[in-house]
C-alpha positions as CSV (number, residue, x, y, z in Angstrom):
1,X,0.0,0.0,0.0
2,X,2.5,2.4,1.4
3,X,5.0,1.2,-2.4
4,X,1.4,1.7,-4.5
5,X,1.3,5.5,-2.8
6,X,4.7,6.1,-3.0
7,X,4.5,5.4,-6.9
8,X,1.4,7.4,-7.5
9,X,2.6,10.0,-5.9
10,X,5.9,9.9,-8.4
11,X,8.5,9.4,-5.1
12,X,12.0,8.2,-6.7
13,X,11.9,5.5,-3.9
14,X,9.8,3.3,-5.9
15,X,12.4,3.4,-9.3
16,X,15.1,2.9,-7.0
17,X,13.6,-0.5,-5.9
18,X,12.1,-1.4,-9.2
19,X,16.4,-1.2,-10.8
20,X,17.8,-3.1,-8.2
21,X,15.1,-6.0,-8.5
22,X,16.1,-6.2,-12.3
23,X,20.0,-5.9,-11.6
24,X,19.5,-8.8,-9.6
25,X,17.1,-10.2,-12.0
26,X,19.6,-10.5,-14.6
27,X,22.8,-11.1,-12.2
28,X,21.0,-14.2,-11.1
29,X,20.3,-15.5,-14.1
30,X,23.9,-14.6,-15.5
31,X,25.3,-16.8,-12.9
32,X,22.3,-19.4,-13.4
33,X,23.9,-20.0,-17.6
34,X,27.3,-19.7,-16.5
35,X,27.3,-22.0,-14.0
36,X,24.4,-24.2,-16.2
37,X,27.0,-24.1,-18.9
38,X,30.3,-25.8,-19.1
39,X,33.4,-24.4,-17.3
40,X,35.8,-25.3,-20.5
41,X,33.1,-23.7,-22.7
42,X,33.3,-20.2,-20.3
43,X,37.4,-20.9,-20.0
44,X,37.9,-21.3,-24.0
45,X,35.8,-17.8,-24.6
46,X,37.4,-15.7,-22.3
47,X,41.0,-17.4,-23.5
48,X,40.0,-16.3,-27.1
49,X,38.8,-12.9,-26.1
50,X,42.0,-12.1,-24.3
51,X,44.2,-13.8,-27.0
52,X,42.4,-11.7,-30.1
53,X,42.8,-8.6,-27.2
54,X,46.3,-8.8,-27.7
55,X,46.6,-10.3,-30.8
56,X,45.1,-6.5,-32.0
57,X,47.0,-4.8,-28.5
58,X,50.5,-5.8,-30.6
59,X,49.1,-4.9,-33.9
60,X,48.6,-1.7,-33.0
61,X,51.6,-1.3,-31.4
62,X,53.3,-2.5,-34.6
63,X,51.6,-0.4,-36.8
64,X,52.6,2.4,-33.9
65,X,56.2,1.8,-34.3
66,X,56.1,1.4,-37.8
67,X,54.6,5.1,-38.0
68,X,57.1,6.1,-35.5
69,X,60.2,4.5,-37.9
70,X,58.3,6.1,-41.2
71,X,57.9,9.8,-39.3
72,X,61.6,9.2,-38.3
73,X,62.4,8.4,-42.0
74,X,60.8,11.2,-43.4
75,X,62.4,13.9,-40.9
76,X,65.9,12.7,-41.6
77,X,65.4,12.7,-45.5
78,X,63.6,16.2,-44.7
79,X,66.8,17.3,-43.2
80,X,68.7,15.9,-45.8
81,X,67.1,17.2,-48.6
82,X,67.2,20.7,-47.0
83,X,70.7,20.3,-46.4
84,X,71.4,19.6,-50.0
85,X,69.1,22.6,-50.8
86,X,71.3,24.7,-48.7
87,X,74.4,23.3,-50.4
88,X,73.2,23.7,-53.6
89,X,72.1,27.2,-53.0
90,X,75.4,28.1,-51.4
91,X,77.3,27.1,-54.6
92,X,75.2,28.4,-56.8
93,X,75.6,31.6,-55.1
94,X,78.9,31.5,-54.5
95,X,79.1,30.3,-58.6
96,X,77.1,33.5,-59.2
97,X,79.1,36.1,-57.3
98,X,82.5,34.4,-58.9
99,X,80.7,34.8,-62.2
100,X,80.1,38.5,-61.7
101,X,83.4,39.2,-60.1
102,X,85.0,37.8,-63.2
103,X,82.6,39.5,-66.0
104,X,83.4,42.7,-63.5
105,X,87.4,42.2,-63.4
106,X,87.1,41.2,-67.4
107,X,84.9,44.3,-68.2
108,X,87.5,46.8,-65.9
109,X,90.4,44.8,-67.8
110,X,88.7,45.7,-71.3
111,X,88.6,49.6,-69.9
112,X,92.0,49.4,-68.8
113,X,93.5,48.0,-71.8
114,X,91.5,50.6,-74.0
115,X,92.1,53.5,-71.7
116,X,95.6,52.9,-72.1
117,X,96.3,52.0,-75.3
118,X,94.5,55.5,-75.9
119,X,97.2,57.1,-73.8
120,X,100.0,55.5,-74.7
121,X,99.6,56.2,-78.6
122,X,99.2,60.0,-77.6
123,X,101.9,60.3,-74.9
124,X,104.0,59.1,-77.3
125,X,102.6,61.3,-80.1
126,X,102.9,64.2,-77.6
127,X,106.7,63.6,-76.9
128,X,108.0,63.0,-80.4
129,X,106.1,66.5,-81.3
130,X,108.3,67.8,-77.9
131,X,110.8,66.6,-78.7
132,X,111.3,68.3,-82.1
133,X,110.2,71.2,-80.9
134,X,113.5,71.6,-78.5
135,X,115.4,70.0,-81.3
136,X,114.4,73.2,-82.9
137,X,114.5,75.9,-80.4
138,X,114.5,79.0,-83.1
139,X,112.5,80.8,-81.0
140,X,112.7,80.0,-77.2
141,X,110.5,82.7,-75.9
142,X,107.5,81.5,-77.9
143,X,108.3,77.7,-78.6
144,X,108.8,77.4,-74.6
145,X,105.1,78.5,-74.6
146,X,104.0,75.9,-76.6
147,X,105.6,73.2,-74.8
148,X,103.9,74.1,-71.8
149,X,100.9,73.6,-74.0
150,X,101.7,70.9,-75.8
151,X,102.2,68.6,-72.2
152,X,98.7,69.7,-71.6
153,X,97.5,66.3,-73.2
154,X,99.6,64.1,-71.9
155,X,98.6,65.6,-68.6
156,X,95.0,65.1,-68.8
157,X,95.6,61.5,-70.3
158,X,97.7,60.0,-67.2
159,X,95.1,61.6,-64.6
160,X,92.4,60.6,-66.0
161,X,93.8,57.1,-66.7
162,X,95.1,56.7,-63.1
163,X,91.5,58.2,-62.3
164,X,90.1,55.4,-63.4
165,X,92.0,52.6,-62.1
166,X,92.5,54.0,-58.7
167,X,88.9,55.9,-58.2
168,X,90.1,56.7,-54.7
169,X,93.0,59.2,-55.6
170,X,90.7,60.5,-58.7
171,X,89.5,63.7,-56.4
172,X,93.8,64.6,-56.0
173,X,94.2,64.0,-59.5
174,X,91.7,66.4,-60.5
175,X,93.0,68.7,-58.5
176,X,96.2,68.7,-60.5
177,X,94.4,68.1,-63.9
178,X,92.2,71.3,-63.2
179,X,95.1,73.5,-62.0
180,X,97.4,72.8,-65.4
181,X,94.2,73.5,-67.3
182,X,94.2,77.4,-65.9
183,X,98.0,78.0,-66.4
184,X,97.3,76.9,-69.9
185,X,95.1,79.2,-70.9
186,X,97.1,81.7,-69.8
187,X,100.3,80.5,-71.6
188,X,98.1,80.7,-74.4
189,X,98.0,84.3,-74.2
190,X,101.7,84.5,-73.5
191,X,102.2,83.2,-76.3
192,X,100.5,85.3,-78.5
193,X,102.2,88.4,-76.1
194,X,105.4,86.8,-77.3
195,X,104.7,85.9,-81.0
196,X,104.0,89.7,-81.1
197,X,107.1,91.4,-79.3
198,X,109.0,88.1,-79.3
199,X,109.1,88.0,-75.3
200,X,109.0,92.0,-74.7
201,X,105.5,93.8,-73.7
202,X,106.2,96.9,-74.5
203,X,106.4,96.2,-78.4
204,X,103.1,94.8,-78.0
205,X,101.5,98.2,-76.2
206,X,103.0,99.6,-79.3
207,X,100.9,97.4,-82.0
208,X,98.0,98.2,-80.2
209,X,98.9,102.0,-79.9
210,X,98.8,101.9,-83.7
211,X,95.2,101.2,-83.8
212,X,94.2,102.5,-80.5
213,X,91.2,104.2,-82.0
214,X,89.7,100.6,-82.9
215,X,90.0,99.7,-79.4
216,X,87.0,99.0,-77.1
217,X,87.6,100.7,-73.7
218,X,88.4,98.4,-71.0
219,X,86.6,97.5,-68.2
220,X,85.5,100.4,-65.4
221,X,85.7,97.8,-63.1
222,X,89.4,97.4,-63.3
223,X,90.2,101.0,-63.7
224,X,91.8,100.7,-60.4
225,X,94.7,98.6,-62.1
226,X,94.9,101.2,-65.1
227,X,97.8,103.5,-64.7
228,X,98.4,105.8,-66.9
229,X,94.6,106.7,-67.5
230,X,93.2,105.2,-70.2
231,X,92.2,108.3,-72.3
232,X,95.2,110.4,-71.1
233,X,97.1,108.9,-74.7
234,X,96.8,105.9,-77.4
235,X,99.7,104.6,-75.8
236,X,97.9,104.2,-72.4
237,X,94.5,103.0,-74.0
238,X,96.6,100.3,-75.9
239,X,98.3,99.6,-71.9
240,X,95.3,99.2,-70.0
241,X,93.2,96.7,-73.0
242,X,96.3,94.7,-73.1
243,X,95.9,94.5,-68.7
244,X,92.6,93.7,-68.9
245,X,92.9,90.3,-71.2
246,X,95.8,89.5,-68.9
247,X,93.7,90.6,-65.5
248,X,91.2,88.0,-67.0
249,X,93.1,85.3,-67.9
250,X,95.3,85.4,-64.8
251,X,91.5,85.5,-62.6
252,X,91.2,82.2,-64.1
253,X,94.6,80.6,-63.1
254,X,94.3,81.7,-59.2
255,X,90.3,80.8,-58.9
256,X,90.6,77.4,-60.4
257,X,92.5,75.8,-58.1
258,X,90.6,77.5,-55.0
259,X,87.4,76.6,-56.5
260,X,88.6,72.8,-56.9
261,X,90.4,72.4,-53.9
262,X,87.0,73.5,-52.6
263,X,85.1,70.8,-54.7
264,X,87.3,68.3,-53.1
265,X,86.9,69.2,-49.6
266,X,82.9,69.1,-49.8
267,X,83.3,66.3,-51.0
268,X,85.6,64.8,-48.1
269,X,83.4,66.4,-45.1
270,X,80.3,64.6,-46.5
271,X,79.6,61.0,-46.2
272,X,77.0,61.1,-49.2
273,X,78.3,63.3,-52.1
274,X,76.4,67.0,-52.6
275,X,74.1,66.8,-55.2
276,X,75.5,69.4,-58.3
277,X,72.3,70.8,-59.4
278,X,70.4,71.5,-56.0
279,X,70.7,75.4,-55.8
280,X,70.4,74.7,-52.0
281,X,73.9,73.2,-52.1
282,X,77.5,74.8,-51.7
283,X,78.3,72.5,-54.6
284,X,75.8,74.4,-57.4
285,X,77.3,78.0,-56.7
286,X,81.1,76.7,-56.5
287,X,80.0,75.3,-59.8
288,X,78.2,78.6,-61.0
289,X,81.1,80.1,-60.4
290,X,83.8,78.1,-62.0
291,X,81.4,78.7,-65.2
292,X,81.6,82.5,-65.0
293,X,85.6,82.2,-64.1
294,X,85.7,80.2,-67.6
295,X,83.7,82.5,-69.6
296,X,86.0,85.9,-68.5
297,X,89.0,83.7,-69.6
298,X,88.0,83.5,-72.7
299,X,86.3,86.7,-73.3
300,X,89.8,88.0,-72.2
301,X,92.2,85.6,-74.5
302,X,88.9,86.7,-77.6
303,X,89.3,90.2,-76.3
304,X,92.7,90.2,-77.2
305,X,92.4,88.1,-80.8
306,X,90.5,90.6,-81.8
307,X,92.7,93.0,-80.9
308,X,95.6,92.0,-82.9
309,X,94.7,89.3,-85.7
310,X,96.0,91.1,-88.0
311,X,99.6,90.7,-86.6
312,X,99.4,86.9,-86.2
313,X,97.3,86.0,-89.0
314,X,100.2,84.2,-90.6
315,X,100.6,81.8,-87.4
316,X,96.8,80.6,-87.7
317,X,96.2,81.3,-84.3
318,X,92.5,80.6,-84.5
319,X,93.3,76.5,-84.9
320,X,95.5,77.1,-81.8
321,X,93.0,79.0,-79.7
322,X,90.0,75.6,-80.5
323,X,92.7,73.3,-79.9
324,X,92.8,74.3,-76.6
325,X,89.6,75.8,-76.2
326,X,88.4,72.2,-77.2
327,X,90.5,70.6,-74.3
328,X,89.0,73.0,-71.7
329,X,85.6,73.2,-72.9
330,X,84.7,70.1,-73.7
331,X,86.2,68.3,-70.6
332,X,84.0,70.8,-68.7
333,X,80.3,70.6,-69.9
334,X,80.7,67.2,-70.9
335,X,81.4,66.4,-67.2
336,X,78.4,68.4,-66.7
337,X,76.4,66.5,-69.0
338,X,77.2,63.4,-67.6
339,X,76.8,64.8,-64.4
340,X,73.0,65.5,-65.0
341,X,72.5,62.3,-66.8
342,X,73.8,60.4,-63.8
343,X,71.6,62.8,-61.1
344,X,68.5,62.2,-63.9
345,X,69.1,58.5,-64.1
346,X,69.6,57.2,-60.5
347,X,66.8,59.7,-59.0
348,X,66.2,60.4,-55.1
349,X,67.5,56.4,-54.8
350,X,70.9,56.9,-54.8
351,X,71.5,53.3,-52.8
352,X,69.4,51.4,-55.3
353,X,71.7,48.2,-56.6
354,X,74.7,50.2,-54.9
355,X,74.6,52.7,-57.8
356,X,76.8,55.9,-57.1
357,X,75.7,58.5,-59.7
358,X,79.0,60.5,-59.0
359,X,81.3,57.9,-59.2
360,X,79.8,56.3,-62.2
361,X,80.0,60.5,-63.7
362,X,83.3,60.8,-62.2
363,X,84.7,57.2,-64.2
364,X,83.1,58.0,-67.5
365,X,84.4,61.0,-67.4
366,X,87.7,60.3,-67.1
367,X,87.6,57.4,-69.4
368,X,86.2,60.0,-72.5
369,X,89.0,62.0,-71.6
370,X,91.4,59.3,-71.8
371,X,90.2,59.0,-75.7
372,X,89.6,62.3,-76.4
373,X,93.3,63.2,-75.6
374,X,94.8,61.3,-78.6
375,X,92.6,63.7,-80.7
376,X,94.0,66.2,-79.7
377,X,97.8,65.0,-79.7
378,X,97.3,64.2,-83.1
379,X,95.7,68.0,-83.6
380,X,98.6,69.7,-81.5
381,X,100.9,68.4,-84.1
382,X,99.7,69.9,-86.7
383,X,98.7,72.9,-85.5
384,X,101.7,73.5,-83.9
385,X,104.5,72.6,-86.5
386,X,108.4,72.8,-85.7
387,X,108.6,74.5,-89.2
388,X,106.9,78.0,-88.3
389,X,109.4,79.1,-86.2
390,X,112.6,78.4,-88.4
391,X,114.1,81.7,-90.2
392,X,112.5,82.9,-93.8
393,X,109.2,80.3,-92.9
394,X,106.6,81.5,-95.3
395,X,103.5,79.4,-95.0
396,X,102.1,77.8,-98.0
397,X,98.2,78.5,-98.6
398,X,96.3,77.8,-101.4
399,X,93.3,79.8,-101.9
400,X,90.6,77.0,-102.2
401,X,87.3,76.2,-100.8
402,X,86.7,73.3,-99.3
403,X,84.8,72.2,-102.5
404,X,88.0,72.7,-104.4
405,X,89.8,70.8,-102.3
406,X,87.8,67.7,-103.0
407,X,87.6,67.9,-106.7
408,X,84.0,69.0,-106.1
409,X,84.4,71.8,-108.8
410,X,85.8,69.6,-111.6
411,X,83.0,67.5,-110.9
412,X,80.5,70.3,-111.4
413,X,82.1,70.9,-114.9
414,X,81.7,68.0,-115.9
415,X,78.5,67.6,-114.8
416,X,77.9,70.8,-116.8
417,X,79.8,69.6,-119.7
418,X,77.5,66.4,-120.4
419,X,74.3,68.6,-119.9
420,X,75.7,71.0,-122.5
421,X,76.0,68.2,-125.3
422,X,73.0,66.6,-124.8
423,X,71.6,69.6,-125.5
424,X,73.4,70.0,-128.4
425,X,72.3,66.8,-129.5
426,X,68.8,67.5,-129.2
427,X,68.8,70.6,-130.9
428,X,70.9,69.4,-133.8
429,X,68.4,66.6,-134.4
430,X,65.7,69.4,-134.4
431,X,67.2,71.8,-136.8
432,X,68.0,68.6,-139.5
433,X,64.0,68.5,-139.9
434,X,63.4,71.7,-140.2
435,X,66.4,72.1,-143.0
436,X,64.5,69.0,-144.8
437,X,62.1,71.3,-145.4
438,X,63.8,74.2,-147.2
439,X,64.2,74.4,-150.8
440,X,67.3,74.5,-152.2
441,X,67.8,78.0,-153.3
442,X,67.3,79.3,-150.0
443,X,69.9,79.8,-147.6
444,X,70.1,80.4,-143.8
445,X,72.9,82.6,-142.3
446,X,74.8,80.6,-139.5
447,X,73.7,83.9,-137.0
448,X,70.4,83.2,-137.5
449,X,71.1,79.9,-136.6
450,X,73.6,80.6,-133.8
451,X,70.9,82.8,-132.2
452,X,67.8,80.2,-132.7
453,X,70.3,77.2,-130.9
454,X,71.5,79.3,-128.1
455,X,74.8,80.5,-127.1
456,X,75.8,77.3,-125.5
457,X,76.1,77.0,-128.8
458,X,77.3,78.8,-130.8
459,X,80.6,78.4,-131.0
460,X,79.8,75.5,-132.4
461,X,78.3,76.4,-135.5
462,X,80.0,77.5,-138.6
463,X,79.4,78.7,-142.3
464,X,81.6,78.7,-145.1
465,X,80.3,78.9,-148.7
466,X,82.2,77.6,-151.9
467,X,81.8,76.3,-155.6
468,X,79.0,73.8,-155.1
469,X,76.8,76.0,-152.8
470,X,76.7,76.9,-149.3
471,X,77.8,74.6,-146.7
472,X,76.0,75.0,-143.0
473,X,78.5,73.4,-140.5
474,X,76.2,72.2,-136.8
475,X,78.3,70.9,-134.7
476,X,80.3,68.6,-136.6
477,X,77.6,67.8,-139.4
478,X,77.7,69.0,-142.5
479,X,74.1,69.9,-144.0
480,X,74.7,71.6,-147.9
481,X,71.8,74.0,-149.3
C-alpha cells in the first residue's frame, strides 16, 4: 500500500527499488547459464577474447612503431634534402658572385686596356712632337710656350687614366688636372704676347697703340689697375686693354685651383656626395662660379684676338686657340652632362643596386678623356709645327674652298659639260627636220642659226660657202643647201 502511494505519488523510492530488483534479476540468471554451462566452454571464450585482445593490442603497437620508424624516415630525409638545398644554394651563389666578379674584373680589364692603349699612342705622339720642338728651339721665348701647352694632353691622359684605375686618388688628380688647365690658358695668351714682341711687352702696347682708335675701352671695373689713365694717350689705351685680357686670364689661373680644392673638400666632409644641381647646395654655386671664371678667360684671350689678328694672322692662331679651347671646354660641360645624366638616371634612390651617380659620372668621365686626348695630340701636331718658327718660314696657302679641295668643282664641270651636249644633240636633231624642209635655193645665215640654238652653242656652228653652194656646219655635221 505504502510502495502503490509512493509510486502514484511519483516518489523516486519506488524506481530505485524497481532497478535493483532487475539488476539482480539479470545477475542471477547470469550466474544461473554460467554455472548451467560448461566451465571449459566459459574458460575457451574468455581465453580467445584475451588472445584476439592482444593479438590487436601488438598490432597496433606495430603499426605504432612502424609510423614512428616512417615519421623518423621522413624527418631525416627532410633534413637531408634541406641540407642539399642549402648546399646547392650556397654554390650556386657562391658560382654567381665568382661569375660576376670575373665578368666585372674582365669588363674593368677591357677599360684598362682601351684606356691605355688610348694614352699611350698619344703620350708618345705628344713627346716626339716635344721633342722636335726643342730639337728646334729658333725661337725660345714662344716655342717654350708651346711646350707648356703641348704637355697639356699628356697631362690630362695620365690623370684621367690613373683616375680610373685608382677611383680613390681620382678627387687629387683632379685637382692637378684642373690646376694645369688654368696656367694653360694663360700660356696661351703668353704666347700670342710673345709671338707679337718676341718676349718683350712693350712692343706689343706699341701694336695696339697703332690702332688705339679701334680699341673698345676696358673695363670700369678694373680702372683701379689702369695706370696711366686710359684716355690720357693711345699709348695708355693700348696699356690698359692689353691689362685687362691679362687681368682676366690670370682671374682664371688663381680661382681654379681655390674653387677645386674647394670641390674636393665638400666632397671629403660629407659621407653622401652633394648633389650638383640643388641650388640649396655649396656644390651648385662653387659650380656657378667656375662657369663665369671660364667664360671671363675667354672673353679675355677673344678680347685680345680681336685686338691684334691682323699681326698673327700668318701663325693661324684661331686653330691654336680651338685646340685648346676644345680641351678645356669640352672636358668641362661634358662632365656636366654626364653629371646630370647620372643625377637624372639614378633619381632620389641613390642606394638602389649600390649605384653611385658621382662615381659612375666621375669614371666616365675620365675614361672620354682618356680618348679624347689622342685627338687632340694628333691636332697639336699639326697645328703647332716645328717649321713656323725656323728663319725665312713663309707658310704655303692655297686659296681654295673646301669644294675645291675635294675635286667638287671639276666634278661640277663636268656635270655641266655632259648637260651642255645633250643639249646640243637635241637641238641638232631638231634643226635637221626643219632644214629637210627648205628648198634648195634658200639659204640660212649661221647667226640666224647661232641665235635660234642658243649661245651654248654657238661656238659651235660654222658657215663657209664655196663652188658647189653653201655649206651649214652644226656641230660637226655638215648639212649643204
Amino acid at each position: 500500500m505504502s510502495g502503490e502511494t509512493s509510486r502514484l505519488l511519483g516518489s523516486p523510492l519506488g524506481s530505485i527499488d524497481e532497478n535493483e530488483e532487475r539488476t539482480n534479476g539479470n545477475s542471477t540468471s547470469c550466474a544461473s547459464n554460467c554455472f548451467g554451462g560448461s566451465i571449459g566452454e566459459c574458460i575457451g571464450r574468455y581465453a580467445f577474447s584475451t588472445i584476439v585482445s592482444a593479438a590487436l593490442g601488438c598490432c597496433c603497437l606495430l603499426l605504432y612503431a612502424q609510423l614512428l620508424s616512417v615519421q623518423y624516415q621522413l624527418h631525416k630525409e627532410q633534413e637531408e634534402i634541406q641540407h642539399l638545398e642549402d648546399l646547392i644554394e650556397h654554390d650556386q651563389k657562391d658560382e654567381i658572385e665568382s661569375l660576376n666578379e670575373r665578368v666585372e674584373a674582365e669588363h674593368k680589364a677591357m677599360i684598362y686596356h682601351l684606356a691605355g692603349t688610348f694614352v699611350l699612342i698619344g703620350g708618345l705622339i705628344t713627346m716626339f712632337h716635344m721633342r722636335k720642338h726643342m730639337e728646334n728651339m729658333h725661337e725660345p721665348a714662344v716655342q717654350r710656350k708651346i711646350l707648356a701647352i703641348l704637355a697639356m694632353c699628356p697631362i690630362y691622359s695620365i690623370t684621367s687614366f690613373l683616375s680610373v684605375v685608382f677611383p680613390t686618388i681620382s678627387g687629387y688628380l683632379a685637382v692637378i688636372r684642373e690646376c694645369y688647365e688654368a696656367y694653360v690658358i694663360y700660356q696661351f695668351l703668353s704666347f700670342l704676347v710673345a709671338v707679337l714682341g718676341k718676349g718683350d711687352r712693350s712692343v706689343v702696347v706699341e701694336l695696339l697703340a697703332r690702332h688705339a682708335d679701334n680699341l673698345r675701352p676696358p673695363l670700369k671695373c678694373l680702372s683701379c689697375l689702369y695706370y696711366p689713365d686710359p684716355e690720357e694717350s693711345p699709348r695708355a689705351m693700348a696699356n690698359a686693354v692689353l691689362l685687362e685680357c691679362q687681368v682676366l686670364a690670370l682671374q682664371f689661373v688663381f680661382l681654379r685651383p681655390i674653387l677645386s680644392i674647394s670641390l674636393f673638400v665638400l666632397d671629403m666632409m660629407y659621407e653622401e656626395p652633394l648633389p650638383t644641381w640643388d641650388f640649396r647646395s655649396p656644390k651648385f654655386y662653387i659650380v656657378m662660379v667656375q662657369n663665369i671664371s671660364v667664360f671671363a678667360a675667354f672673353a679675355g684671350l677673344l678680347r685680345f684676338y680681336h685686338a691684334v689678328h691682323d699681326y698673327i694672322e700668318w701663325i693661324q692662331p684661331w686653330p691654336k686657340f680651338l685646340c685648346i679651347k676644345g680641351v678645356v671646354m669640352i672636358t668641362f660641360w661634358q662632365g656636366l652632362v654626364i653629371s646630370f645624366v647620372a643625377s637624372a638616371t639614378a633619381g632620389g634612390d641613390r642606394s638602389k643596386d649600390n649605384f653611385d651617380p658621382d662615381e659612375w659620372a666621375s669614371q666616365v668621365q675620365n675614361l672620354l678623356i682618356c680618348l679624347e686626348m689622342l685627338g687632340f695630340s694628333i691636332a697639336h701636331y699639326f697645328v703647332f709645327p716645328t717649321e713656323e718658327w725656323e728663319e725665312g718660314f713663309i707658310r704655303k696657302r692655297l686659296d681654295m674652298s673646301v669644294g675645291d679641295s675635294i675635286a667638287f668643282g671639276d666634278f661640277v664641270s663636268d656635270v655641266k659639260m655632259v648637260y651642255k651636249s645633250s643639249r646640243s644633240a637635241r637641238a641638232n636633231r631638231a634643226d635637221r627636220k626643219d632644214y629637210s624642209t627648205i628648198g634648195s635655193s634658200s639659204t640660212i645665215p649661221s647667226e640666224d642659226i647661232d641665235n635660234e640654238l642658243g649661245g651654248g652653242i654657238g661656238s659651235d656652228i660654222e658657215s663657209s660657202s664655196g663652188d658647189d653652194g653653201k655649206k651649214i656646219v652644226v656641230g660637226m655635221d655638215v648639212v649643204e643647201k
